[in-house]
C-alpha positions in Angstrom: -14.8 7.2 3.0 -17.1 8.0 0.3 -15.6 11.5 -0.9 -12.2 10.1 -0.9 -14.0 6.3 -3.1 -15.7 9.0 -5.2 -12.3 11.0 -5.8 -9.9 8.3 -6.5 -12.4 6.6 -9.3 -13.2 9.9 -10.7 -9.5 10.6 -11.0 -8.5 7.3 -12.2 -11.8 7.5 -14.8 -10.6 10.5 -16.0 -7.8 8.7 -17.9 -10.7 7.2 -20.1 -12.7 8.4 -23.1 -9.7 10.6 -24.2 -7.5 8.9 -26.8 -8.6 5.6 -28.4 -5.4 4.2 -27.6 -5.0 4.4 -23.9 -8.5 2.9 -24.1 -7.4 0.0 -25.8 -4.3 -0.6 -23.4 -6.7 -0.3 -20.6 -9.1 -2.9 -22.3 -6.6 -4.9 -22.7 -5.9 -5.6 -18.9 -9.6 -5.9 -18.8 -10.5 -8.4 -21.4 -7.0 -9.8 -22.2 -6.3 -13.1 -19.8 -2.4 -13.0 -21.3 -2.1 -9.0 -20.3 -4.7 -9.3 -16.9 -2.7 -12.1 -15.2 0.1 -13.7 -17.6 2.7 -11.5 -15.7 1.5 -12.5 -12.2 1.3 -16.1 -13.5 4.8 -16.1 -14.8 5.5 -14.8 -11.0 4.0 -17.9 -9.8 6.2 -20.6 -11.7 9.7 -17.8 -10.7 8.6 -18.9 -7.6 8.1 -22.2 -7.8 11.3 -23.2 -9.3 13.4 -20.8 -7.8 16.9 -22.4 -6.6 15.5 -26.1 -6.4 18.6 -27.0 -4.4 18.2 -24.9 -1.6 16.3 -26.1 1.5 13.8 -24.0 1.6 12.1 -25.5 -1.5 9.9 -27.7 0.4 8.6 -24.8 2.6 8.2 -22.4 -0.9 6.2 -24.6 -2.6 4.1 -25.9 0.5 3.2 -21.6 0.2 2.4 -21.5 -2.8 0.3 -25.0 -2.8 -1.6 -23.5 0.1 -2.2 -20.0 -2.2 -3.8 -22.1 -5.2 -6.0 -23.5 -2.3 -7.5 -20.4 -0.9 -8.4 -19.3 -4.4 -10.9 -22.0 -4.3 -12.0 -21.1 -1.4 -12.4 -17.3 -2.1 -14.8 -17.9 -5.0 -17.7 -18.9 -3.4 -16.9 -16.3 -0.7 -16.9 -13.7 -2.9 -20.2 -15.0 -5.0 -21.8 -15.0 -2.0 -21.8 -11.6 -0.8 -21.8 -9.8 -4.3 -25.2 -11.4 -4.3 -26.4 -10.8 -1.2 -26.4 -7.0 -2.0 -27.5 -4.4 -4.5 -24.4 -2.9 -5.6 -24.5 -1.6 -9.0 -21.2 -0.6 -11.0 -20.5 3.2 -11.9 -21.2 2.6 -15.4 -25.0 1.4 -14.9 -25.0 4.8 -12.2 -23.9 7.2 -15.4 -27.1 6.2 -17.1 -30.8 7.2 -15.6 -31.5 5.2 -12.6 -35.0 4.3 -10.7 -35.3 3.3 -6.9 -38.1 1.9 -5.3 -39.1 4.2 -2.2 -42.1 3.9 0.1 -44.1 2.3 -2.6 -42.8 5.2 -5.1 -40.3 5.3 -7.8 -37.9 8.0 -7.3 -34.9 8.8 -9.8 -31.4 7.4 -8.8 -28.3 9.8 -7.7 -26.3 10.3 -11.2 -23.1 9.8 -11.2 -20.8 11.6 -13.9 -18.6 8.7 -15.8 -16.5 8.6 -18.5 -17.3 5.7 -21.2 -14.0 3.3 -22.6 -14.2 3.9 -26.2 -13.5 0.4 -27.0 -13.5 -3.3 -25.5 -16.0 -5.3 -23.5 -17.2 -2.1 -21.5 -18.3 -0.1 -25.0 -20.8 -3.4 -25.5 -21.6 -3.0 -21.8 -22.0 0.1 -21.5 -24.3 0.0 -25.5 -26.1 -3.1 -24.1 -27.2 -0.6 -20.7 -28.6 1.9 -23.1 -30.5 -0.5 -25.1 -32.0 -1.4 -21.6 -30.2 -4.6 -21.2 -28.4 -5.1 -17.8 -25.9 -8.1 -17.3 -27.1 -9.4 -13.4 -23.3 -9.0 -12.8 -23.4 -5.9 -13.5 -25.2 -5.6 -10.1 -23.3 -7.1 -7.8 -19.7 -5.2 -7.5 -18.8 -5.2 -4.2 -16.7 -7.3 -2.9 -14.5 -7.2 -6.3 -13.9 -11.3 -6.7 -11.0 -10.1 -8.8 -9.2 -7.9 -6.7 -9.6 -11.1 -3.5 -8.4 -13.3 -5.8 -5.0 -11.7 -7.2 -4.0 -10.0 -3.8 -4.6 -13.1 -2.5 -2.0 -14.8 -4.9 0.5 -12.1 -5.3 1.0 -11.9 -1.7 1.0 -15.9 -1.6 3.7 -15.3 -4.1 6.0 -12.8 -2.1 5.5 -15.4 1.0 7.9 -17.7 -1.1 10.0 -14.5 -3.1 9.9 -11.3 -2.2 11.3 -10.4 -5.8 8.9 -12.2 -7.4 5.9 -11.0 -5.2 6.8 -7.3 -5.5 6.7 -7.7 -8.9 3.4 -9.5 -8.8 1.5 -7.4 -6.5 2.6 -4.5 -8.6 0.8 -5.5 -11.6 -2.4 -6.7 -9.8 -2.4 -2.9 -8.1 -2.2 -1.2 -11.0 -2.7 -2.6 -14.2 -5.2 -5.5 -13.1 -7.2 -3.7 -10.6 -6.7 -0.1 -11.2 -8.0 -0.8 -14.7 -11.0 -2.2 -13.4 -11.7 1.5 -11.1 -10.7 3.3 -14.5 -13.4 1.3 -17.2 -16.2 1.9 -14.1 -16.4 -1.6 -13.2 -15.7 -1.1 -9.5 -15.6 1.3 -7.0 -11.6 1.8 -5.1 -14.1 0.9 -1.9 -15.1 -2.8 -4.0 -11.3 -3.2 -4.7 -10.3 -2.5 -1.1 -12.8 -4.9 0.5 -11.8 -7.5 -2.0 -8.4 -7.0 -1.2 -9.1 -7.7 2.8 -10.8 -10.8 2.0 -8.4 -11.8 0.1 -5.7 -11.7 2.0 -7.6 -12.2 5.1 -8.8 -16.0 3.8 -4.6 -16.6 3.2 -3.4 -15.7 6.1 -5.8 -17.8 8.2 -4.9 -20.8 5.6 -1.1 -19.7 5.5 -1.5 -19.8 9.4 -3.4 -23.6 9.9 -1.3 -25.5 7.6 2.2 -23.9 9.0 3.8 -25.8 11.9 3.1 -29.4 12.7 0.2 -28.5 9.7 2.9 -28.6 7.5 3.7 -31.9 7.2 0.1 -32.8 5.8 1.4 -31.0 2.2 4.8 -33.4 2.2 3.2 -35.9 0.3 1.9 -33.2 -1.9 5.1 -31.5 -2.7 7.5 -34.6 -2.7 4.9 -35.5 -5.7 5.7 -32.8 -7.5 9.3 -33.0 -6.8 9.3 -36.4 -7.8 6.9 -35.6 -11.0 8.1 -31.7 -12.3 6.7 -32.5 -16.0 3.3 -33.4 -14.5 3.1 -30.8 -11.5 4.1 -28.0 -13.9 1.3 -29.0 -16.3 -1.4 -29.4 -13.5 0.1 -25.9 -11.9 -0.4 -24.6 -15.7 -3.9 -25.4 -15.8 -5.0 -24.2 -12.0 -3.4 -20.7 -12.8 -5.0 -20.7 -15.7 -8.4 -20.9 -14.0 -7.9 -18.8 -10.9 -6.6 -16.3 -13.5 -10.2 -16.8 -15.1 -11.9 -16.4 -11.5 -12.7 -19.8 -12.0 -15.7 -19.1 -14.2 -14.5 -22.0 -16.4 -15.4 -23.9 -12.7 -18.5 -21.7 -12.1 -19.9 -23.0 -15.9 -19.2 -26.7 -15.1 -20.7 -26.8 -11.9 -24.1 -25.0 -13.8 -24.0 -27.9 -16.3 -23.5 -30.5 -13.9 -26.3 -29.3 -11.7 -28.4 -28.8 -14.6 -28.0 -32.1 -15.7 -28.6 -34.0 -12.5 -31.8 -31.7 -12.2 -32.9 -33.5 -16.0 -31.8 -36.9 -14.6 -33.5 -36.9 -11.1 
């Protein structure tokens, strides 16, 4: 496994450092919420209002209401073993490295890795020589992106298979392949992201199916009853799980901080 994770993100980092411009398309998946996740988001909503007369609306949108769900369920997942682990991105591994050893410091394994030439990862990747590390910088594996938008492309071909191939063939390789490319994550972070991921949905796509099923009819004949309203709240969920919730992540920091003052 760790020739063939060291081959695929040398070959796919290859593609970087070369021409300014493929840098900037490939920072554009990266740092871009419109290029990262609008197409997979537009998927979604396909989905969603795809042939409201037809009987199987009920059972589509009772998918995809059970999707949005594990998303929220994912993100503490996934915070919770990045940080219960030293794994450090390629990038930090290009630069000189120092490990703690029997009581000695010895030097880190070097990796070789291209630099992106523009984007968030040139200020990473400036900030690391300057000696400043980002503390999420150090925690790649599991990748919380690639759990979360495997996760909801496949919840999205569970309801249209059109709309789901589509979707899970941006997230491959624009979304997550990107992220191997810039030396964010390892393939071996994707791929164990991707398990979770889809492993979390299934188990949730599997309780609430059945006699489960009726506990979301409420839920959709609200929204079916309320499009302008649903579409709006739909809007601003995507939005965040598109954002890996760190709009959610802040607030919850805030809150917390403030009750600490308070009490």
């Amino acid at each position: 496994m760790g020739g063939f994770n060291e081959g695929l993100f040398h070959a796919l980092n290859s593609l970087v450092g070369r021409s300014w411009a493929i840098d900037s398309v490939i920072a554009l998946s990266l740092d871009n919420i419109f290029v990262k996740a609008g197409p997979i988001g537009a998927c979604f909503f396909y989905a969603w209002y795809l042939r409201e007369d037809s009987p199987r609306e009920g059972m589509r949108r009772r998918i995809l209401l059970v999707t949005l769900l594990s998303l929220f369920l994912i993100a503490p997942l996934t915070k919770h073993l990045s940080e219960s682990r030293l794994a450090p991105r390629p990038f930090l591994l290009s630069q000189q490295t120092w490990v703690l050893h029997d009581g000695r410091l010895d030097e880190g394994r070097r990796i070789e890795a291209r630099p992106m030439q523009t984007g968030e990862m040139l200020k990473r990747s400036d900030a690391l020589r300057e000696g400043r590390i980002d503390p999420n910088d150090l925690g790649s594996f599991p990748s919380d992106h690639a759990a979360f938008f495997i996760a909801l492309s496949l919840g999205i071909f569970l309801a249209s298979r059109r709309a789901g191939a589509i979707a899970l063939a941006w997230t491959v390789f624009v979304t997550l392949a990107s992220r191997i490319a810039a030396g964010m994550h390892w393939p071996v972070d994707i791929a164990a992201g991707a398990v979770i991921g889809a492993a979390v949905l299934a188990v949730l796509q599997w309780t609430f199916s059945g006699r489960w099923a009726r506990l979301w009819d409420p839920i959709v004949g609200w929204c079916a009853r309320y499009p302008g309203i649903a579409g709006a709240a739909l809007f601003l969920l995507l939005l965040e799980a598109a954002n890996t919730m760190q709009t959610l992540k802040r607030t919850l920091e805030i809150v917390s901080a403030l009750a600490g003052r308070v009490l």
